[in-house]
VEXDREN-2710 file (C-alpha; in Angstrom, 1 decimal):
% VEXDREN-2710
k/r/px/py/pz
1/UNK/105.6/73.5/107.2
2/UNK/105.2/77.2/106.0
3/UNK/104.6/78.0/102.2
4/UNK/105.9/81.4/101.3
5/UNK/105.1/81.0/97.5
6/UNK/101.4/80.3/96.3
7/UNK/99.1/80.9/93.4
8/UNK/96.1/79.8/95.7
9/UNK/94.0/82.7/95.9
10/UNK/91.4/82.2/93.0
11/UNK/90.8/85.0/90.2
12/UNK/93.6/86.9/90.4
13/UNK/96.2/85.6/88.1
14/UNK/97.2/82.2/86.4
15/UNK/97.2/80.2/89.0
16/UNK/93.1/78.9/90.5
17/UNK/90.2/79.8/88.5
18/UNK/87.6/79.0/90.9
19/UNK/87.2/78.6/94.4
20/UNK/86.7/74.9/94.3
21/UNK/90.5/74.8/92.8
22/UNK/91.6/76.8/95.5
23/UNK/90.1/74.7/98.4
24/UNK/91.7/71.7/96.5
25/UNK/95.0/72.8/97.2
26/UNK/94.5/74.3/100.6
27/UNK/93.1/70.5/101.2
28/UNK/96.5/68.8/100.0
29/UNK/98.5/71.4/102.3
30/UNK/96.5/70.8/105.2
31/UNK/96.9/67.0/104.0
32/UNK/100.8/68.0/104.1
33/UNK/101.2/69.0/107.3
34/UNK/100.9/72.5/105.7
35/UNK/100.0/75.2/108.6
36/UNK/100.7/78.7/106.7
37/UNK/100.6/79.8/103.7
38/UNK/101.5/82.9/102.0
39/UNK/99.4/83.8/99.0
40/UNK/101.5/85.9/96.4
41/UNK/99.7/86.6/93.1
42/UNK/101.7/87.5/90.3
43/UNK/102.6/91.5/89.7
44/UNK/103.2/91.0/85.9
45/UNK/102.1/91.0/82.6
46/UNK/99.1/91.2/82.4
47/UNK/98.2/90.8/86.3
48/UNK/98.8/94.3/87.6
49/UNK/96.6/94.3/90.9
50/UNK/95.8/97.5/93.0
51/UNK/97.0/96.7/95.9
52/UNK/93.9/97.6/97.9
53/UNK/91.8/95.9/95.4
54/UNK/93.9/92.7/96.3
55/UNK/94.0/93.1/100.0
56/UNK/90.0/92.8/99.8
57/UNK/90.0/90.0/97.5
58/UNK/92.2/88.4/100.0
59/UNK/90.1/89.1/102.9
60/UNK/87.4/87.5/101.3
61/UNK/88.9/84.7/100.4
62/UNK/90.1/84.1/104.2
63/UNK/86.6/84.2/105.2
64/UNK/85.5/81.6/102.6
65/UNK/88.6/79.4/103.9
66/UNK/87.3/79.5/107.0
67/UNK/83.5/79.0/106.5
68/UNK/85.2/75.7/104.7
69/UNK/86.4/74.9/108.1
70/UNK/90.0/74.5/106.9
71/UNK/92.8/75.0/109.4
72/UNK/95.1/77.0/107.9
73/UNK/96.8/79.8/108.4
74/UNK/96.7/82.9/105.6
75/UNK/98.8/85.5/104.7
76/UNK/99.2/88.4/101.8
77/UNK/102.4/89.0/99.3
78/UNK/102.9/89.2/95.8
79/UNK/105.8/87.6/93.5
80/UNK/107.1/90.7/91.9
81/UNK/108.4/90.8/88.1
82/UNK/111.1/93.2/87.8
83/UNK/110.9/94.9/84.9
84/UNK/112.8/97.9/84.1
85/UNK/111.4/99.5/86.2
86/UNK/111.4/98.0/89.1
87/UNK/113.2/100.6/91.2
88/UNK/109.4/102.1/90.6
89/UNK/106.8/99.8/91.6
90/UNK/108.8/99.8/95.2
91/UNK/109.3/103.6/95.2
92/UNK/105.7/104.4/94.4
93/UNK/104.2/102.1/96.8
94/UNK/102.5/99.8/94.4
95/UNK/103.5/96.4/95.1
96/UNK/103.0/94.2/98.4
97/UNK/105.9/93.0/100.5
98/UNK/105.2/89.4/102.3
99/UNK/103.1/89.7/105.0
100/UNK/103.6/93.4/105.2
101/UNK/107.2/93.2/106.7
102/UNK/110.6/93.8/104.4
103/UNK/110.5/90.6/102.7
104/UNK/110.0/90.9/99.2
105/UNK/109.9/87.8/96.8
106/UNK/111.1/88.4/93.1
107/UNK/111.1/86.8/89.7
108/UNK/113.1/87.7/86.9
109/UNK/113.1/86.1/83.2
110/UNK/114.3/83.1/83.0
111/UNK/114.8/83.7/78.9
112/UNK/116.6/87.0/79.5
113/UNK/120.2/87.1/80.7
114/UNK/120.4/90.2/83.5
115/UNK/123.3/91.4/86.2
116/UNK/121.1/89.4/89.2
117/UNK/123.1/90.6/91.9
118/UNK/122.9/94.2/91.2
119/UNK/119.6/94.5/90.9
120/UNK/119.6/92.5/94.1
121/UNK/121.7/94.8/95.8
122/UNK/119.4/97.9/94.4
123/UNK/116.5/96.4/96.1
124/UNK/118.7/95.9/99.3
125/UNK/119.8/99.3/99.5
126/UNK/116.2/100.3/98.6
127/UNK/115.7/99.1/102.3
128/UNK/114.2/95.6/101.9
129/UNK/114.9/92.1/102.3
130/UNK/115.0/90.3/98.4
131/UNK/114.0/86.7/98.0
132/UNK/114.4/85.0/94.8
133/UNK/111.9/83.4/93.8
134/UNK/112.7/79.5/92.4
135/UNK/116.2/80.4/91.4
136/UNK/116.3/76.9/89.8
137/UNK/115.3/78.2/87.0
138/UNK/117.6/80.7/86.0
139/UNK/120.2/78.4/84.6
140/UNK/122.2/81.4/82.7
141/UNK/123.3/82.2/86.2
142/UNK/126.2/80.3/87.9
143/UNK/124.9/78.8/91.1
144/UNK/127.6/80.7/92.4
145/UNK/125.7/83.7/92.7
146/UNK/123.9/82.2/94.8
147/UNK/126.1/82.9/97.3
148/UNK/127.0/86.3/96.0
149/UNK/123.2/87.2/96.9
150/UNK/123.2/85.3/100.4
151/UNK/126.5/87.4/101.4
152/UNK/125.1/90.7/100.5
153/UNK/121.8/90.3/102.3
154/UNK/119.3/88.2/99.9
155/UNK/117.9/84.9/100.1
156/UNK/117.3/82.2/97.7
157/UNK/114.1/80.2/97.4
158/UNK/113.4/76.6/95.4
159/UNK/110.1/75.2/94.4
160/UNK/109.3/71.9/95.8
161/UNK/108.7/70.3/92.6
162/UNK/111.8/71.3/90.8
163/UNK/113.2/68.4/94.0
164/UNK/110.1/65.8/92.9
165/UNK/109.2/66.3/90.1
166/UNK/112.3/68.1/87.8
167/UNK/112.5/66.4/84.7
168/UNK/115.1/68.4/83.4
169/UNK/118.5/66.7/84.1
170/UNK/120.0/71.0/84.5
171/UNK/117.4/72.0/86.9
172/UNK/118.4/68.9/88.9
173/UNK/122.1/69.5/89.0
174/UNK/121.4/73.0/90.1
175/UNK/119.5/72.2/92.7
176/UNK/121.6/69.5/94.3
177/UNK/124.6/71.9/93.8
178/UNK/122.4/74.8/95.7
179/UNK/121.9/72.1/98.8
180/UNK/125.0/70.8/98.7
181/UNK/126.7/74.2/99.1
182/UNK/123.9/75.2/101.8
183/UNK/122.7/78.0/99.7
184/UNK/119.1/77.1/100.0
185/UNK/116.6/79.4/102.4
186/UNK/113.0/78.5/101.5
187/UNK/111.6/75.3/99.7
188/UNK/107.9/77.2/98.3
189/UNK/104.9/75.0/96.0
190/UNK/104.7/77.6/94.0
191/UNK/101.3/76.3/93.2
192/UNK/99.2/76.6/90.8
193/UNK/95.8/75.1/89.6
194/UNK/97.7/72.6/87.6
195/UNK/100.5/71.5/89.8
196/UNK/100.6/68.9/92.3
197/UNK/101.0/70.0/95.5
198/UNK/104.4/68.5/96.5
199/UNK/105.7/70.2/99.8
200/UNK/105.6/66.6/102.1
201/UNK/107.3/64.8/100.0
202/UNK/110.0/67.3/98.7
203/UNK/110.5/67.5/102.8
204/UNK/110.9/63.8/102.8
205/UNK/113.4/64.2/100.1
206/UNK/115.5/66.8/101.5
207/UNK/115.4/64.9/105.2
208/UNK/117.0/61.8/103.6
209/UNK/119.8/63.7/101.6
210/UNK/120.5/66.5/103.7
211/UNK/119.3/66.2/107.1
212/UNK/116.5/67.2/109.1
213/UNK/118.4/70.1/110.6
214/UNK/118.2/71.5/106.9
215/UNK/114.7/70.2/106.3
216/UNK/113.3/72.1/109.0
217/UNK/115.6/75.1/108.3
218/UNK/114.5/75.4/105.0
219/UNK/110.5/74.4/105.3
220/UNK/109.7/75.9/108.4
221/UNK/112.0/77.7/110.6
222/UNK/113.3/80.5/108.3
223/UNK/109.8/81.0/106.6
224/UNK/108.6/81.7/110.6
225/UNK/110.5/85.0/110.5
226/UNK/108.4/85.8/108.0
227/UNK/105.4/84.8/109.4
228/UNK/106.3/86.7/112.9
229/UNK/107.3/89.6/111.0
230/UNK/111.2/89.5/111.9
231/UNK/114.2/89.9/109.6
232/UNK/116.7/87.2/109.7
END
């Protein structure tokens, strides 16, 4: 499987305040049949990284991995919080894309009720390749517009425990409406220090109810793009 959505990398946001925490949930991926992971620190209040700044965090943080002896593959993004002025940070240069290719995963406010799809189909026509990030959690938003995103170009990711774990009865509807209607591209851990890392079983899950065809699709195969630095 291939993790697009991590808070692994340790002292750079809210997600792993030490390295031990970090190595901890590279262990449970690895555990999980895990073999890449993308590392995407929040761009938000109050983590504003430089991006050259992070890129030699990250580096050293690869090294450490790998002195550890873990085998598993690391990659560089950021989850982006679009602010008002998002048109900005992607204008200016200042935030990262996945794995330096087009893909760029986004997070709105979840509190906050916005027109998704046309900011969407700003950062489309600003020449990249929008994912949103656990779109789960936006309940103001009909899971129709869902869709609306997929048809004009962006893709939709789900966390892994919102499928485990979701205690809200809402968040589970949505999500079993977004599989039923085959509107789901990426299932991340979004993980954090104080998460479980869920990605095998939330696989196992999605096997049973909706196939391994989609399992794999959603898990693996369309987070590979990514990783070989291809737009789907």
């Amino acid at each position: 499987m291939i993790d697009i959505h991590s808070h692994i990398m340790p002292f750079v946001d809210d997600g792993c305040s030490s390295i031990e925490d970090s190595i901890y949930l590279l262990e449970h991926a690895v555990e999980q049949a895990v073999t890449d992971i993308i590392l995407t620190p929040h761009y938000r209040q109050p983590y504003f990284p430089e991006k050259d700044n992070l890129k030699i965090e990250f580096e050293k943080f690869k090294n450490h991995v790998k002195e550890r002896g873990l085998n598993i593959n690391l990659y560089l993004g950021e989850e982006i919080f679009l602010s008002k002025e998002y048109k900005d940070l992607f204008l200016d240069g200042k935030v990262l894309t996945l794995n330096d290719t087009k893909y760029v995963l986004l997070e709105f406010n979840p509190c906050t009720e916005f027109e998704m799809t046309e900011i969407i189909y700003s950062v489309i026509k600003l020449g990249y390749k929008p994912i949103v990030a656990h779109f789960e959690r936006y309940t103001f938003v009909d899971v129709s517009v869902a869709g609306e995103i997929k048809n004009m170009g962006g893709l939709i990711q789900v966390n892994s425990g919102a499928i485990v774990n979701a205690l809200n009865f809402k968040i589970k509807k949505r999500v079993k409406k977004l599989f039923e209607k085959n509107l789901v591209d990426f299932v991340s851990s979004d993980a954090h220090r104080v998460r479980k890392y869920s990605m095998k079983k939330a696989y196992e899950v999605v096997e049973k109810k909706y196939g391994t065809e989609t399992a794999e699709k959603v898990f693996y195969l369309n987070a590979k793009e990514i990783i070989n630095s291809q737009v789907v």
